[in-house]
C-alpha positions in Angstrom: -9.9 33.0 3.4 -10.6 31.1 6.6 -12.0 28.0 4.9 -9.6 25.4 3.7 -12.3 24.2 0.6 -12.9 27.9 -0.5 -9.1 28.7 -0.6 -8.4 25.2 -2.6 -11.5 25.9 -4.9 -9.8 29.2 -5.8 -6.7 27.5 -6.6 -7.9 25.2 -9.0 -9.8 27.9 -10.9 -6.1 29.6 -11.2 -5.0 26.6 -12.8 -8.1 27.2 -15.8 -7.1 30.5 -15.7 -5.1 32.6 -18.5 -2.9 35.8 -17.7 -2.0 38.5 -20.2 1.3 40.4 -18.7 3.9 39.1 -16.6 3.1 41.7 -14.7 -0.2 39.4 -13.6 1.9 36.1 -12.9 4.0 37.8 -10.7 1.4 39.4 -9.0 -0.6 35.7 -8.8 2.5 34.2 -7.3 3.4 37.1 -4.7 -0.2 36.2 -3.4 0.1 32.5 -3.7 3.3 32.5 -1.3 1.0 34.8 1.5 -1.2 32.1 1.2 1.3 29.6 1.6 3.2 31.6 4.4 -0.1 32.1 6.0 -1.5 28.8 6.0 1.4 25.8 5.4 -0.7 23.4 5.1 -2.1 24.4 1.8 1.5 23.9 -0.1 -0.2 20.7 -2.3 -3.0 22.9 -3.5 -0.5 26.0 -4.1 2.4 24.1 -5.8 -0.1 22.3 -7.8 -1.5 25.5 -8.9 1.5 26.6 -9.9 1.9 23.6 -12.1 -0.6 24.9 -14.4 0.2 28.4 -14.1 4.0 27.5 -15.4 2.9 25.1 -17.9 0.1 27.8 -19.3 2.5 31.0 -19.6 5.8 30.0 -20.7 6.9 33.1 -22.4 5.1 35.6 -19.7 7.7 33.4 -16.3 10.9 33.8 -19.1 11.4 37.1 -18.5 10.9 36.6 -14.5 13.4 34.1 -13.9 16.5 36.1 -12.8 14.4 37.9 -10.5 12.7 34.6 -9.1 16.2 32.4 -8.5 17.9 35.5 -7.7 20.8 35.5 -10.1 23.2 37.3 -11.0 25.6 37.3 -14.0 28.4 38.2 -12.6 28.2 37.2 -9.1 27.7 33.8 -7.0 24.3 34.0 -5.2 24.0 32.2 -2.1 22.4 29.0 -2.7 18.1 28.7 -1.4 17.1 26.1 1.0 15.6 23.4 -0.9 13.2 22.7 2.5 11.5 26.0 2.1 8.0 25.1 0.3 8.0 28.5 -1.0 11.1 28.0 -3.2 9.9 24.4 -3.9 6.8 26.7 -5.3 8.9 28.7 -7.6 10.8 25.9 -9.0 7.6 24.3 -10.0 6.4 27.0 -11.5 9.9 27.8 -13.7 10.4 24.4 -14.6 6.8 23.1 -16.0 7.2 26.7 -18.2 10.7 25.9 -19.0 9.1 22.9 -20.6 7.6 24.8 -23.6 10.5 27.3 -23.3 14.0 25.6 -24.8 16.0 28.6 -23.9 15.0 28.9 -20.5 17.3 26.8 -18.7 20.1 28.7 -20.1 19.2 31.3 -17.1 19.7 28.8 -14.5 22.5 28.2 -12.1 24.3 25.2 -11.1 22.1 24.5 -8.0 19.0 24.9 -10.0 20.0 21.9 -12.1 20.6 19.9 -8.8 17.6 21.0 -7.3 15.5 19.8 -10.5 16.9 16.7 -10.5 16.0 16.5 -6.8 12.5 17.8 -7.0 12.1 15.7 -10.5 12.8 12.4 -8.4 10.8 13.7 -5.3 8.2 15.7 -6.5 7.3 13.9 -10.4 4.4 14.7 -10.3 4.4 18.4 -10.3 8.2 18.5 -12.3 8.2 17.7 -15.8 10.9 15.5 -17.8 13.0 18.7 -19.4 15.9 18.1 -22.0 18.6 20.6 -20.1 22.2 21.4 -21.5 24.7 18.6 -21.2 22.2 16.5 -19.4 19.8 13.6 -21.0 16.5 13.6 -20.8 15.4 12.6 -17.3 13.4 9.3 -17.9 9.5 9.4 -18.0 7.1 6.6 -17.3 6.7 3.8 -20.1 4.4 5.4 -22.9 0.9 3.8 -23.2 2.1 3.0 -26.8 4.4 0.2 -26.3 2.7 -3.2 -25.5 3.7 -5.3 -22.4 5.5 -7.8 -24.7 7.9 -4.9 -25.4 8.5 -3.5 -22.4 11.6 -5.0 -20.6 10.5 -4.8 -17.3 7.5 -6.5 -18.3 9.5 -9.8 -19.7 11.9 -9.7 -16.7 8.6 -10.2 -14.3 6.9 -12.7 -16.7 10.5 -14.4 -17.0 10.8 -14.7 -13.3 7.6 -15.9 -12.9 8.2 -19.0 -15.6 11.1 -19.8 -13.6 9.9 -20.3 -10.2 6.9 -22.2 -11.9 9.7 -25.3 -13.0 10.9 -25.2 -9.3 9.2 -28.8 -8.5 12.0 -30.2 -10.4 14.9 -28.8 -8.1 15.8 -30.0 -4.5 14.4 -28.7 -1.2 16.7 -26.0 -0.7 17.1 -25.1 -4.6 13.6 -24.3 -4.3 14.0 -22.4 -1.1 16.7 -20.6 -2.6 15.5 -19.5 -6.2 11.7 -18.5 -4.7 13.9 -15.9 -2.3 16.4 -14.6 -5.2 13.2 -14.6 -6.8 11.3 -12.4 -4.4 14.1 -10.2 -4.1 14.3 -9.0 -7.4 10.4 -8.6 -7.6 10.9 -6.1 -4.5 13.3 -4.2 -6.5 11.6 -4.3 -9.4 8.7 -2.4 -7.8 10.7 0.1 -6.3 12.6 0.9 -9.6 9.3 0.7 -12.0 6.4 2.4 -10.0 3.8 1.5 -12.9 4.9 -1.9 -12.1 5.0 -1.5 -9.1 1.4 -2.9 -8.2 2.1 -6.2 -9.8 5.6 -7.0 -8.5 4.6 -6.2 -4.9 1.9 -8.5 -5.7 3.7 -11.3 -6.5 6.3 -11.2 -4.5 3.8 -11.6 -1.7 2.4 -14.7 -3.1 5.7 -16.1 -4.0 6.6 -15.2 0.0 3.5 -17.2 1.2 4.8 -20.2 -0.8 8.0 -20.0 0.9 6.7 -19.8 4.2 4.9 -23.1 3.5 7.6 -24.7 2.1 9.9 -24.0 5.1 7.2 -24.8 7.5 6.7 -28.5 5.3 10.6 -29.5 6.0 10.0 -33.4 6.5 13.4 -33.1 7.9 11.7 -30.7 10.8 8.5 -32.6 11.6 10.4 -35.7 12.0 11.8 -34.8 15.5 11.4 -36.8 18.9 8.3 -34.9 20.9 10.9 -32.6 23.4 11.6 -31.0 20.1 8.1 -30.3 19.1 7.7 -27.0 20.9 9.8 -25.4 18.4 8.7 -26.5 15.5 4.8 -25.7 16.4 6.3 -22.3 16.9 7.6 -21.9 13.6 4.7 -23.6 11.6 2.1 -21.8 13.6 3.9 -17.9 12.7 4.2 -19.3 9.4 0.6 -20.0 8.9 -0.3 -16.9 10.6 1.8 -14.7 8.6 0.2 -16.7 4.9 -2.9 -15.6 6.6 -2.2 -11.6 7.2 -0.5 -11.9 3.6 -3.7 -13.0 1.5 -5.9 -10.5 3.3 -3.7 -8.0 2.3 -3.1 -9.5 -1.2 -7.3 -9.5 -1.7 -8.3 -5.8 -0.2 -5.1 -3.8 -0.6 -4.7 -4.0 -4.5 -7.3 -3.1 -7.2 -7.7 -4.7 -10.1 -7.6 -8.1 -8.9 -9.9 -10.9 -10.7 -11.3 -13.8 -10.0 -8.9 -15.8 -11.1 -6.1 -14.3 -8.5 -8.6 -14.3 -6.0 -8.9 -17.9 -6.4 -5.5 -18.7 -5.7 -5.6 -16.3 -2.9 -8.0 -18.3 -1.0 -5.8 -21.5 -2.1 -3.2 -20.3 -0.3 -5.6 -19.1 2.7 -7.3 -22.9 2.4 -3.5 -24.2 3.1 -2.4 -22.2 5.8 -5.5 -23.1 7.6 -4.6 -26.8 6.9 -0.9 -26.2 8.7 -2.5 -24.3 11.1 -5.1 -27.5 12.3 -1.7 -29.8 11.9 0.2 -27.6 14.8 -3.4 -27.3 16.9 -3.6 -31.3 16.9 0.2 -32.0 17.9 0.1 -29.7 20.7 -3.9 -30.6 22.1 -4.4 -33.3 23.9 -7.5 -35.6 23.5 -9.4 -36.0 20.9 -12.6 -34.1 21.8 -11.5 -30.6 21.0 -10.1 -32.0 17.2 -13.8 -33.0 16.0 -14.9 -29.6 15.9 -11.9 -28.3 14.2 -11.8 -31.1 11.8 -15.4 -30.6 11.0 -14.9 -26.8 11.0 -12.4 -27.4 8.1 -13.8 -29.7 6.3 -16.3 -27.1 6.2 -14.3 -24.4 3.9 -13.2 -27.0 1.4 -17.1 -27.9 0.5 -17.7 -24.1 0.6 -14.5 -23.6 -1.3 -15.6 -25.4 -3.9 -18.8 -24.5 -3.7 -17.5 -20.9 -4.7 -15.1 -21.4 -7.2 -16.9 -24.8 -9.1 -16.3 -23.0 -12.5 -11.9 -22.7 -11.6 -11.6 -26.0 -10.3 -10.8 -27.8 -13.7 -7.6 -25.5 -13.9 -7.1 -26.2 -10.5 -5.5 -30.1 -11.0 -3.0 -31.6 -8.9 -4.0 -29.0 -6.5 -3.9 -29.2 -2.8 -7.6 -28.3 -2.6 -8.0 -31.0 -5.6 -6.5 -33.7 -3.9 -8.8 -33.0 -0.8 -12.1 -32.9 -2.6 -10.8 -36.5 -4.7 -9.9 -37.3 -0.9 -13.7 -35.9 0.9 -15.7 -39.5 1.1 -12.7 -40.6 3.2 -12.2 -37.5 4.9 -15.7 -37.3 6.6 -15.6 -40.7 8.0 -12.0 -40.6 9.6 -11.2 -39.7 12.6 -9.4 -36.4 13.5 -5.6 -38.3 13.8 -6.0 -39.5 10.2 -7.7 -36.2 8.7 -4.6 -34.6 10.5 -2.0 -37.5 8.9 -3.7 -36.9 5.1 -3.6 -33.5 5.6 0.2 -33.4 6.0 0.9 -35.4 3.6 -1.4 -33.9 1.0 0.1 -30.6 1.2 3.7 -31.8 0.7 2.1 -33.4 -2.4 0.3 -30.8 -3.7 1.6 -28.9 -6.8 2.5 -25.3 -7.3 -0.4 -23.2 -8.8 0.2 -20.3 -11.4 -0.8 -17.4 -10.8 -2.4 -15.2 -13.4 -1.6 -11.9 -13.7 -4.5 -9.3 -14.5 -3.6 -6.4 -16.9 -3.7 -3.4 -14.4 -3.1 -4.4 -10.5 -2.5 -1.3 -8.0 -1.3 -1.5 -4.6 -3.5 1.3 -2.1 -0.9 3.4 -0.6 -1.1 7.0 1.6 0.8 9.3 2.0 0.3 11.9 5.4 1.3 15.4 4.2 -0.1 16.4 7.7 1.3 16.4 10.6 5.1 16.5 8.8 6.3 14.6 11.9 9.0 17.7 12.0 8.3 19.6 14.6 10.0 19.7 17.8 7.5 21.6 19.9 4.9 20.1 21.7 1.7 20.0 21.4 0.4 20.9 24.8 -2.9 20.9 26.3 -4.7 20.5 29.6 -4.9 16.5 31.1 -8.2 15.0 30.5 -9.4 18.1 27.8 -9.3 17.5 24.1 -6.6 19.1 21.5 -7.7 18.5 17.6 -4.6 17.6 15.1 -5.1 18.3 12.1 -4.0 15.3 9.3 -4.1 15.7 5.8 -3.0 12.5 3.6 -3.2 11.7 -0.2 -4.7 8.2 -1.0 -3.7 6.7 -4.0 -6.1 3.4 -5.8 -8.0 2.6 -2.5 -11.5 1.2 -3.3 -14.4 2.6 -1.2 -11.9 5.1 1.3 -15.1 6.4 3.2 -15.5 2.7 4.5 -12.4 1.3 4.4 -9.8 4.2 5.8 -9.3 4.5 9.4 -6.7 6.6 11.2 -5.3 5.1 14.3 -3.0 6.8 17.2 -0.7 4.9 19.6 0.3 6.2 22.5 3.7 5.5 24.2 1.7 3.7 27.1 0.9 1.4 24.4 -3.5 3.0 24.5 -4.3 3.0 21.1 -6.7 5.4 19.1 -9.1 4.2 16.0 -10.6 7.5 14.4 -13.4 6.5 11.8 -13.0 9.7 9.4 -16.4 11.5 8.0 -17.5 10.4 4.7 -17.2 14.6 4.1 -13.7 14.4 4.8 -12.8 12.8 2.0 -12.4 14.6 -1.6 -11.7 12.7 -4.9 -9.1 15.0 -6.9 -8.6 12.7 -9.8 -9.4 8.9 -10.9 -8.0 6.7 -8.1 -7.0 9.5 -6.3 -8.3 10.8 -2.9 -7.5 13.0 -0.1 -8.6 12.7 3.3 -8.6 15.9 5.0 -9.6 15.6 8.9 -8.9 16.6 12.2 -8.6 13.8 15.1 -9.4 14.6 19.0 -6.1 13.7 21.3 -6.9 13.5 25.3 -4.7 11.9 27.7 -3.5 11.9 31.8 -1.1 14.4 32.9 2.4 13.7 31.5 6.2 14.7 33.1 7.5 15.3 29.8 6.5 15.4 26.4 6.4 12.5 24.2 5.7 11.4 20.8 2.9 9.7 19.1 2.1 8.0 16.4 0.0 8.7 13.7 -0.8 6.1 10.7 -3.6 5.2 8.3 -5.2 2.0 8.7 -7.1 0.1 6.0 -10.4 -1.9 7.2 -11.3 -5.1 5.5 -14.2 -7.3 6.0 -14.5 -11.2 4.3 -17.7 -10.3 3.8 -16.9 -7.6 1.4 -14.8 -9.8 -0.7 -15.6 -11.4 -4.1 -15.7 -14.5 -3.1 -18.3 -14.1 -0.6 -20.1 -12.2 -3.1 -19.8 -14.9 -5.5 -21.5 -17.3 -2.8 -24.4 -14.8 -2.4 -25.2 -14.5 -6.5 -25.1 -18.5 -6.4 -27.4 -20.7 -7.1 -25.8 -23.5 -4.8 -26.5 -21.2 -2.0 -29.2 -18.9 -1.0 -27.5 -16.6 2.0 -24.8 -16.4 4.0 -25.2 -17.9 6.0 -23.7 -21.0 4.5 -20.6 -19.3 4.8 -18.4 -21.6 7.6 -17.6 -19.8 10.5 -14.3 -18.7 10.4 -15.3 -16.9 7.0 -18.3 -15.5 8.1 -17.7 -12.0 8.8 -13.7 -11.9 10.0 -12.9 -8.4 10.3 -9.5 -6.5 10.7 -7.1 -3.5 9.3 -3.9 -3.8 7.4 -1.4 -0.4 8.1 -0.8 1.2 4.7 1.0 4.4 5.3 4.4 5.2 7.2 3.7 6.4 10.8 4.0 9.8 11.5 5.6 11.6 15.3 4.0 14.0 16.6 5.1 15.5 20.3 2.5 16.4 22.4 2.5 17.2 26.1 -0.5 16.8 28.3 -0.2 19.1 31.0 -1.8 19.0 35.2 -4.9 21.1 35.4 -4.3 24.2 37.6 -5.7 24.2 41.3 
């Protein structure tokens, strides 16, 4: 039982398999908590078992219930720690049987019902909805049966949406004000609604970029005598750079985005790029340097619109419309007055829609391994190598075996990047993966221990995206190469798990 893919495969043939006596899943589950005792980090693989095991035998784990919670029925039983996988593992077992079993919950005790209700909002994927005594029905996702146009949730995002599209009529700060309300509730919205939750991140980023441009656009805040410039390049340029780390994360983090948001994505991208050369030629001096950037952006719009010639017509009143009407006159000015229509041109420029496919899904992971828990150290000789193990669920993430890194930071401030084997990576269920791997930690000789950090990192490259691909497939081009520079391979990695602390102690090597 020493290898982690034999012990897993046997679990999931438990799950296929039927039991006669209770007698049998007793005996199944004794074993399944050796295994679990012996080797903790299995606990996914086990309590999933036991999903099926519970849900498969109903009538053979009735009988074994007072045994399993302990109870009594006269006598208070102490209550179980609800941070011991092992009793986790029973639960999950009794309550997907008690599912098929209406008179099971009548053997539970009080703690039971708050444990399930616990484990139901912490665990829902391995604890059923049940209909318990005196309690409703525990909410379940949306069914598939009811359409969008009926699902609340639903109309409250496409509601919100309609709203902030009338904004142009408001005042500077109404608009400011309604897009963050706005955002606020789309933030909420996905953490209520987790099948929505893909599509109301989503938007709310896009809606965040827009503010960030507005704010940066204040007429009221480029009109300032020259002392004052320093500060507002500061804010314009974090603004641009943050629209920028927000559309690369908006086009490789989600699936099931379309052309159509993609378009808009590189909109927004085309416009922070635009603020970005305003702040470079206020705070550069001479004109020399401002040709190439000029040209350089100049540049993206043709390619732009090279790219997306087919969305342009629902593109009007645009910022990148108003540039291409503006091109003849662009490429014959010099950089002062590119820089001048620039400004002006996005102030003008309208808001665009954005479309909303039928299924987006934010890529998220989850590190089961290391649990971040432990107190104790993880000690090894300075300069030698000590392997952690890390085991993380990946949940809709397109291509994992190129696209998942894991990185470690040190408190020095070093930093690890850890490109995982494509064997490491196991595909459980559609859009699901699991990256089981073990990463090499070496440092210098330490006084004390102290923690590290652990996260998964998603890679992207602009290459890789749809609009480049688009480019390749068209007829106005013939390679890449046409791509302008700044587009033409940029490379970088978005975090997309919580980091996890792991002590470890490097220790002086004897004399």
């Amino acid at each position: 039982d020493s290898s982690r893919d034999i012990r897993e495969a046997l679990h999931e043939l438990l799950c296929c398999t039927n039991v006669s006596t209770k007698e049998g899943i007793h005996l199944a589950l004794v074993e399944l908590l050796k295994n679990l005792t012996k080797y903790p980090t299995d606990r996914e693989s086990i309590w999933k078992c036991l999903k099926f095991l519970g849900s498969r035998h109903p009538t053979l784990v009735l009988p074994l219930v007072p045994e399993l919670l302990s109870t009594h029925p006269f006598f208070d039983t102490p209550e179980p720690d609800m941070d011991d996988p092992a009793y986790i593992a029973v639960l999950v077992l009794i309550f997907n049987a008690a599912k098929s079993c209406p008179t099971m919950p009548a053997l539970f005790s009080d703690h039971t019902f708050r444990h399930y209700a616990y484990l139901r909002d912490s665990l829902s994927h391995l604890v059923p909805p049940l209909r318990l005594p005196g309690r409703k029905l525990v909410s379940s996702p949306v069914s598939p049966s009811i359409t969008p146009h009926e699902d609340p949730s639903q109309q409250f995002l496409h509601q919100s949406l309609e709203r902030v599209y009338n904004l142009q009529h408001l005042d500077p700060q109404g608009i400011q004000e309604l897009l963050e309300f706005t955002i606020r509730d789309l933030q909420r919205l996905g953490e209520l609604q987790s099948e929505l939750a893909g599509m109301a991140d989503f938007t709310a980023t896009y809606l965040q970029c827009q503010l960030l441009l507005i704010k940066a656009l204040q007429e009221k805040l480029w009109n300032v005598a020259a002392p004052l410039y320093l500060k507002q390049n500061a804010l314009a340029s974090a603004a641009a750079k943050q629209i920028l780390e927000e559309t690369y994360k908006m086009e490789f983090m989600y699936s099931g985005v379309e052309s159509r948001q993609v378009v808009i994505i590189h909109h927004m991208r085309l416009q922070a790029k635009a603020l970005q050369l305003i702040v470079t030629a206020r705070t550069t001096r001479g004109v020399e340097p401002l040709f190439g950037m000029c040209e350089k952006f100049l540049q993206e719009v043709d390619s732009f619109q090279r790219c997306f010639i087919s969305e342009l017509p629902h593109m009007q009143g645009s910022f990148v419309d108003k540039l291409l009407d503006l091109m003849p006159r662009l490429v014959t000015s010099k950089p002062s007055e590119v820089v001048k229509i620039l400004q002006t041109t996005l102030r003008q420029s309208t808001f665009l829609h954005l479309p909303l496919p039928e299924q987006l899904h934010r890529a998220t992971a989850n590190i089961i391994e290391p649990t971040g828990e432990s107190d104790n150290p993880l000690r090894f000789t300075s300069g030698l190598v000590v392997a952690l193990d890390v085991d993380a669920t990946l949940e809709h993430v397109q291509d994992p075996q190129g696209t998942v890194k894991v990185q470690v930071l040190y408190p020095d401030g070093q930093a690890q990047l850890i490109h995982p084997k494509p064997a490491d990576f196991r595909n459980p269920g559609p859009g699901r993966h699991r990256l089981i791997t073990q990463v090499y930690l070496s440092h210098t000789a330490w006084t004390e221990p102290c923690q590290i950090e652990v996260r998964l990192l998603l890679a992207y490259n602009s290459n890789r995206s749809k609009a480049s691909a688009k480019i390749a497939k068209s007829t106005w081009n013939e390679s890449l190469e046409a791509l302008p520079p700044s587009e033409n391979g940029i490379e970088g990695t978005i975090p997309f798990s919580k980091p996890v602390k792991v002590y470890i102690m490097p220790k002086p090597a004897r004399r």
